[in-house]
TORSELUM-827704 format. One line per 4 residues: number of its first residue (from 1); their letters; for each residue x, y, z of C-alpha. Coordinates in pm, 1 decimal. Layout:
TORSELUM-827704
NUM> A> X Y Z; ... $
end
This chain:
TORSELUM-827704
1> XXXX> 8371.6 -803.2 15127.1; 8592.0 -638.1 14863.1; 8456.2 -544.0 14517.6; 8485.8 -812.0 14234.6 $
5> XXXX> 8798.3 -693.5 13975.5; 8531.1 -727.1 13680.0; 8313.7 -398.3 13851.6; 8630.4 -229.1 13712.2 $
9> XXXX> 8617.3 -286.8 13360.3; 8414.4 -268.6 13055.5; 8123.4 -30.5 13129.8; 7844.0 -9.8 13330.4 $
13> XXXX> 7549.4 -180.7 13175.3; 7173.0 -92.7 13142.6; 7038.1 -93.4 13491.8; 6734.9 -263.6 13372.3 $
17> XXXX> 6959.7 -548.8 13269.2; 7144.8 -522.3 13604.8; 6852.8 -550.1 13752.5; 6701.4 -878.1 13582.6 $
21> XXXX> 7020.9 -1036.0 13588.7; 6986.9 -1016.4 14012.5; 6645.2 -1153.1 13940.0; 6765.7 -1437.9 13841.3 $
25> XXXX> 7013.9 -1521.5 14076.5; 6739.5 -1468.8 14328.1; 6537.2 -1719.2 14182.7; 6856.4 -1945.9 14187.4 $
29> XXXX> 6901.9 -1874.4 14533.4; 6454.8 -1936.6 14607.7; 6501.3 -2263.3 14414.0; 6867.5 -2371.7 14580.6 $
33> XXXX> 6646.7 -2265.9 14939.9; 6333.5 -2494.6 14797.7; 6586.5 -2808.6 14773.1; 6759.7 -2762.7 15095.5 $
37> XXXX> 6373.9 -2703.5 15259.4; 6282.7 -3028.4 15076.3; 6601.6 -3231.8 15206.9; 6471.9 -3134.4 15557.7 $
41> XXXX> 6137.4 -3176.5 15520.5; 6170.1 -3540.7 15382.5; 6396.3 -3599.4 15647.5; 6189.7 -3518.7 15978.1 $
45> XXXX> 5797.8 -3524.0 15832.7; 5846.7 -3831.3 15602.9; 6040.6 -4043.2 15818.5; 5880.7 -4380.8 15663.7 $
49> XXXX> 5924.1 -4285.9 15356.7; 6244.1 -4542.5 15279.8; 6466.7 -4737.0 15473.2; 6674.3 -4481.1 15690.5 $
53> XXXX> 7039.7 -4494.7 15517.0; 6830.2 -4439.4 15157.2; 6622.0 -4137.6 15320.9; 6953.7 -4020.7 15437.9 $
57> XXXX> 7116.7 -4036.5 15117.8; 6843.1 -3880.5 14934.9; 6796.9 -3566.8 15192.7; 7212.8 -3516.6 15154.9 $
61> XXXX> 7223.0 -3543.6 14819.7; 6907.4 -3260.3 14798.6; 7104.6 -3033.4 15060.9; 7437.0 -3080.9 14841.7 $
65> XXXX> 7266.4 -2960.9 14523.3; 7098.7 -2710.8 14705.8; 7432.6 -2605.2 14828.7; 7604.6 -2649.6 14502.8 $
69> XXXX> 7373.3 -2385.8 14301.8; 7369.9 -2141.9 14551.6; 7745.9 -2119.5 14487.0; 7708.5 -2153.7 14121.5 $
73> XXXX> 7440.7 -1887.2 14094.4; 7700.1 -1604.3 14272.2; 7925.1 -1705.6 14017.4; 7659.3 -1722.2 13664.3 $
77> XXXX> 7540.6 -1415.7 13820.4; 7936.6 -1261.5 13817.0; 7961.6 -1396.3 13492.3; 7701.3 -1214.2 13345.5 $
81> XXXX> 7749.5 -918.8 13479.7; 8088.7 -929.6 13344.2; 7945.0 -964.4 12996.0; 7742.2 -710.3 12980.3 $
85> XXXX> 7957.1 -495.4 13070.6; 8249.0 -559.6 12832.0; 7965.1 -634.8 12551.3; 8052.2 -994.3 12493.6 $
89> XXXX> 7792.7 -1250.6 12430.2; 7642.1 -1448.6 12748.1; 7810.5 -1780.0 12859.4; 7665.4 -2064.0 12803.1 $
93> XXXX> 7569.8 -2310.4 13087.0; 7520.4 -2652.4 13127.0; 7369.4 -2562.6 13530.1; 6970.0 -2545.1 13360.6 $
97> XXXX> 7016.4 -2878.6 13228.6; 7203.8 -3035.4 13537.0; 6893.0 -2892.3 13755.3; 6616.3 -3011.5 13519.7 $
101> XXXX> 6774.9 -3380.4 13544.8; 6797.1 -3389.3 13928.5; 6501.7 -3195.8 13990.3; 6331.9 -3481.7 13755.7 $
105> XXXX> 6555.2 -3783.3 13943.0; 6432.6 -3678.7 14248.7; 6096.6 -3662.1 14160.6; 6020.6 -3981.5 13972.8 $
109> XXXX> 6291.6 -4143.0 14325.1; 6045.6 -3969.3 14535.2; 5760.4 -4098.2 14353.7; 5847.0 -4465.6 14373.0 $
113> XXXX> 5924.3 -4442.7 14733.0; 5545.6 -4320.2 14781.3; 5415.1 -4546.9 14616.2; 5625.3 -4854.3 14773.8 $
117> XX> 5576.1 -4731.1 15133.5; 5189.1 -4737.2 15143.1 $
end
């Protein structure tokens, strides 16, 4: 894999920010991981949960926003790092509030299919 084109410009920052930044990615990546573990584990240890096409629906559309911020945090985490090293002030993203409303969805969706099953 070839070195991103913004490693080359601006200059190296802080290591200690270097180093939180790739904190949080990893905690992107543990949460993106947590929603892909939870699209499988509704899927084969809940199987009564809902109807079978709605279980489906709900594991792929876990796994595809699991998917989706893995890919996202690579690139907030490029982003970043680009920042900081060409001193510009940190983008903005809407990804926090996008997770908070499907983690929340999912949740209170979740919740009513518990509570209907039994």
């Amino acid at each position: 894999m070839r070195e991103p084109a913004w490693r080359r410009t601006g200059k190296t920052p802080d290591y200690r920010f270097s180093l939180a930044n790739e904190r949080t990615f990893l905690a992107w990546i543990r949460t993106s991981l947590a929603l892909l573990a939870g699209a499988v584990a509704v899927d084969q240890l809940a199987p009564n949960i809902a109807p079978t096409p709605v279980r489906l629906i709900l594991c792929v559309l876990l796994a595809l926003v699991g998917a989706g911020l893995a890919v996202l945090s690579y690139r907030r985490w490029g982003q970043m790092e680009a920042a900081m090293r060409n001193d510009q002030a940190l983008p903005f993203s809407r990804v926090m509030l996008f997770m908070t409303i499907v983690v929340a969805v999912a949740a209170f969706a979740f919740a009513v299919l518990i509570l209907v099953a039994r």
